[in-house]
Every structure is written in C-alpha cells, then in structure tokens.
N, C-alpha and C positions, 0 to 999 in steps of 0.2 A: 503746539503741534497741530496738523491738520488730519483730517479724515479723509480717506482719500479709495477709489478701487484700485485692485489688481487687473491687470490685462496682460496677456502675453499672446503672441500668434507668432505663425510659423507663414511665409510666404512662399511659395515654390516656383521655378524658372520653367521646369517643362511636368508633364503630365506624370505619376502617378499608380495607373493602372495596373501595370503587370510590374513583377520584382526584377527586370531589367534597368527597367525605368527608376525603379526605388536604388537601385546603385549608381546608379549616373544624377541624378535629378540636386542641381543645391538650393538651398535655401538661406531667408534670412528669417533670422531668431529676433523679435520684437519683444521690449517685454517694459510694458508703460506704469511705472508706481508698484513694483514687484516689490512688495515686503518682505522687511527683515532676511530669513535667509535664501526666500525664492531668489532673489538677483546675483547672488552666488551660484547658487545652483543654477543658473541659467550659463554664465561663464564657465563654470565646470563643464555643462552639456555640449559648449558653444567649442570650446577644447579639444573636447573629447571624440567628437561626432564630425566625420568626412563631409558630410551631405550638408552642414550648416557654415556658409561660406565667408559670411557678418551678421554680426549681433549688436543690436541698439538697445540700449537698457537704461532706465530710469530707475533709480533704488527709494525708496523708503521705509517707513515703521522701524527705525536704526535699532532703536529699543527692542526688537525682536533678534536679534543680530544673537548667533550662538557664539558661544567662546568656550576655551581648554575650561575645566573643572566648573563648568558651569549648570547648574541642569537646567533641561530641557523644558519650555514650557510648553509644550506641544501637547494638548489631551487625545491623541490619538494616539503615544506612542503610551502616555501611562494606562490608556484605557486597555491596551493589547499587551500591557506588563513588558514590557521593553525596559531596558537600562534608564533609570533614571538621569545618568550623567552622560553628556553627548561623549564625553571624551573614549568612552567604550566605543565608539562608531570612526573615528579619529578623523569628522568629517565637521571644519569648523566655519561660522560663518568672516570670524574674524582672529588671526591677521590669515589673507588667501596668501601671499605673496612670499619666498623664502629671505627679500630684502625687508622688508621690517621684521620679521622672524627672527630673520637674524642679528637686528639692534639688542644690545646691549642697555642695562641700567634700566633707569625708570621708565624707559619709550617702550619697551618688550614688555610689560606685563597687563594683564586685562584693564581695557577699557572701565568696567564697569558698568552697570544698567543704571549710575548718576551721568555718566558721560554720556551712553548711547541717548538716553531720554533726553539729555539737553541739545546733543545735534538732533535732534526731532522740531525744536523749536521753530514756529514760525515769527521772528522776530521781527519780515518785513511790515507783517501786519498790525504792529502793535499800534501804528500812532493812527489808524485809522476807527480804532471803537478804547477807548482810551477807558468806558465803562466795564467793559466788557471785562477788558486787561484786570479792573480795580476785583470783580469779583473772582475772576480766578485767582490773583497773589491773598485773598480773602480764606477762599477754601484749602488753601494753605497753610494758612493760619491754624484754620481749624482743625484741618489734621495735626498737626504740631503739638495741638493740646491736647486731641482726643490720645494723640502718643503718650501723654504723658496720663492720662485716669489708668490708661489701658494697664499702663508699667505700674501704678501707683494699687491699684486697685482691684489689681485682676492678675496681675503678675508675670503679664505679658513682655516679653523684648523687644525691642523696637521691630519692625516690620512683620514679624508676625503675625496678624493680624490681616486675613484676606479681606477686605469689603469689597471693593469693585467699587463702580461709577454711583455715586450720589447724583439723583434728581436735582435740576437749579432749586425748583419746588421746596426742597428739603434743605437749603442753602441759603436761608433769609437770615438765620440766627445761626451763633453755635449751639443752640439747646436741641434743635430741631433736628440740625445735623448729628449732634451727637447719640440722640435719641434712637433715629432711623440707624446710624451704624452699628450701635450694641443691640439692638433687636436683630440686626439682620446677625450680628451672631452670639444669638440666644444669649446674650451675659444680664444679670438681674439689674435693674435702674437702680434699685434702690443700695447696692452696694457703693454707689458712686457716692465719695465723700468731697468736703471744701478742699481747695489747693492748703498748700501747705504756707502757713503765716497767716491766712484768711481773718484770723483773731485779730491782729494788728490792723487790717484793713479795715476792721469794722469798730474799732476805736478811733479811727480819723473817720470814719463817714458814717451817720446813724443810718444811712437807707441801706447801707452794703446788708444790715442784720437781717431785709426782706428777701434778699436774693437769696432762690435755689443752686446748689451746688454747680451745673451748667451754666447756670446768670454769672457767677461769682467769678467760674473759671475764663468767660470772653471780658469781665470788667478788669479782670486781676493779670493778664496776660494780654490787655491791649496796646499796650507800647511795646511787646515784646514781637507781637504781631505785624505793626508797623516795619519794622525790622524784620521780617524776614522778605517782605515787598521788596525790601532795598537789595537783600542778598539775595534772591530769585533774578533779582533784574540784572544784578552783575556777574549773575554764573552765567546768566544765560547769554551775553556777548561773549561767551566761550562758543557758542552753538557753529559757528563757521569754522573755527579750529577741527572744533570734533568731526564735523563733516566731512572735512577737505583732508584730515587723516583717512577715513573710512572708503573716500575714494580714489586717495593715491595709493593707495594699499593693494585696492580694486586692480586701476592701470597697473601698478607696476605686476600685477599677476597675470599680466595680457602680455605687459612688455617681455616681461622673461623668457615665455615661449617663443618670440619672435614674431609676432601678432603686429599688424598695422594699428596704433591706436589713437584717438582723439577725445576732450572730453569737452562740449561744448554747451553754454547754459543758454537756453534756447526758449524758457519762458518766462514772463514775468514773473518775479519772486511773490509777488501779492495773490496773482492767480493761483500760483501751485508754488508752495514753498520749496519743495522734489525740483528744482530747475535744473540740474547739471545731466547733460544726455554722455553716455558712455560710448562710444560706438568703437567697434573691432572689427578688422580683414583680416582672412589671410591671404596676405598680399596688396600689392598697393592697389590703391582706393580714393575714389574722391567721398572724401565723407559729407562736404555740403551737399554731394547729388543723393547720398542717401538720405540722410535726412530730408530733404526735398520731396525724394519720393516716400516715405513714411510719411509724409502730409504735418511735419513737424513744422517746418518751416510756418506754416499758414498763420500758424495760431503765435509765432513768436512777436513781442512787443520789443523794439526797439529802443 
C-alpha cells in the first residue's frame, strides 16, 4: 500500500458574496486521494447538491471503506459515544450502487477488511526495491507467529490483539519484534513458552537446547514463513480485481442517476498506485477538458 494525502477543493464559476449569487453560482467538486469513505461521501455531496455541476475524484485507503454490520473505525464517533455499528446510520461506504446491491449469491456480501487491504496494494512497485518487498512478506511472518504465542499463551483469538505499526528498528528479528508487541500490551515475557513439539527439535539439533523461546519460535516456523511470502504474493494479484469492483460500484452509482460518467487512469501506477480518476456531469461534458483543467493531465506518464 502507499501513504498517500487527502485533498479536496471546491472550484466556483462566478463570485460568492451575497446569497443570490450562492443560489446561482456551480461548482466543481475535486477530491485527489480522498480515503476510505470521504470519496463516497464526496459523490453523495456531488448527487445531492445543485450548485456542484462535476465532480473529479481519486479514492483511496479501500481498507477504510465502511460496510453493512461492520463497525466503525472512526475515533471520533466512539469518542462522542455514537453507535458502534455504522449500520445504525444506514450510510455505507460499500456497495453505493442498487446494481451490485442487488447481485445475488457470493458477489452481494461484504467485501471484507482481507479484500479491501489487498486492493490497497501497490503491486506496480514491487519489482523495483525487491529488498524492501523481502522485509515486509518477513513482518508477516512474524505476525503469523506472534498470532500464534498470543492464542497459545495468553488466550487470545486471532485478531484480537491491537498493536499498531512496528518500527523497521524493532523488525531485525522475531524476538525483537515480539518483545516490542507484548510490552506495548502490557502481557508478561516470561509467560511465553517453546512451540509445541520444540522437544523433537532439540533431539535432532544440540544447539536448538540454547535458544530462547522467541529464538526457537523464528527457527521452528521458518519454512512455514517462507510460505506465507508465496501466499501474500498470490492473493495480492487479487488487488486489481478488488479495485475495479470497488470502482465500478462507484460508476454505476453515478450511472443510475443519470450522471455523465467517465473513469480514466491518468497516472503512473509507480508514482501513485490511486491512478484511476473518476469524473461526473450532470449533463454532457468533455471530460479530457476537465481533467485538463484540474492540471491532471500535466503530471500523466504515457
């Protein structure tokens, strides 16, 4: 995935000033790398609202993307005691559209936060830091195992377990890592015991008998490790799938109302993984002139 800002702006065609003017006056609706559920909510606005006449929209952070029975990860709405589950609001980020709504079987139910994360992926960029690549499918790894003390040990279920972002710093070893995650939630070290079979391990190798629990667990789980590099890599050629649902979803919620629409990929995939520009009229439109004049054009690689 990349990291990426939010920007939105509003452009207007004549002036402002007095509330005459505010009923006449249109606008275009910009909104460049709007996360997760802002780029909905920008096409909700874009709908909704007279005075906004097209809308250019760039989505990303999929993974933030709300859905039915899902709750909300928003700390704004838990900080002010709001409904934990968006479905109380019946305002969702995904599906917008009442034609996939209305698919039937396996295509009609939630995406899922494995799906939305893997269209996040930037996969054009993989073959150009090939190191880089190795450490991240690595801290993968690690997680994989520290899932498994947490269950074994602590009596955790899988996902359970908040950590947040680990330092690369803290990413040299699994011991390191695993150390920095159960401190940051306060669980004792020394409850952590050897994998399970570790006895066999250390009758075929005299040195396994020096390894601490952590040592044992990255020597005893490194082929398993290997392996998950392999299945990381092949879910994640899933990632255009899952994008190209989440944006024809988009369009066809434009198209339904009778909207002019276009969806056009307008940057290098290496620069901005976010390349597909959304653009909507109401009414016909040349969409190269607006893009053009959004200053998109400029920056597109051919």
């Amino acid at each position: 995935s990349t990291s990426t800002s939010t920007s939105t702006s509003t452009s207007t065609s004549t002036s402002t000033s007095t509330s005459k003017d505010n009923d006449n006056y249109q606008a275009l609706l910009v909104g460049l790398h709007t996360c997760g559920d802002l780029a909905t909510t920008c096409l909700r606005v874009f709908s909704q609202c007279n005075q906004i006449s097209v809308i250019v929209n760039v989505g990303c952070c999929y993974h933030l993307i709300s859905e039915e029975e899902e709750e909300v990860r928003d700390p704004f709405r838990r900080h002010i005691g709001l409904s934990s589950h968006i479905e109380d609001s019946k305002i969702f980020g995904f599906p917008l559209s009442q034609t996939i709504r209305s698919i039937r079987g396996s295509a009609c139910r939630p995406l899922g936060m494995c799906a939305k994360m893997t269209a996040c992926q930037a996969v054009h960029r993989w073959p150009l830091n090939t190191a880089k690549n190795f450490e991240m499918f690595k801290k993968h790894g690690y997680r994989a195992m520290l899932e498994i003390i947490l269950n074994k040990d602590f009596g955790l279920k899988p996902k359970e377990a908040k950590i947040g972002k680990i330092r690369n710093s803290k990413c040299n070893s699994f011991e390191n890592y695993a150390i920095t995650a159960l401190e940051r939630l306060n669980f004792d070290l020394s409850k952590v015991t050897y994998p399970i079979g570790w006895e066999k391990t250390i009758l075929e190798n005299d040195e396994c008998a020096k390894m601490n629990p952590f040592q044992a667990y990255a020597y005893y789980y490194r082929n398993e490790c290997d392996t998950i590099r392999v299945f990381w890599t092949l879910r994640t050629t899933m990632a255009p799938v899952f994008e190209a649902l989440i944006l024809i979803d988009r369009y066809l919620y434009l198209v339904e109302q009778n909207f002019s629409v276009g969806i056009s990929k307008e940057f290098d995939p290496v620069t901005s993984p976010r390349n597909f520009v959304l653009c909507a009229a109401k009414g016909q439109i040349d969409f190269k002139q607006i893009l053009k004049s959004c200053f998109l054009s400029n920056i597109t690689k051919n």
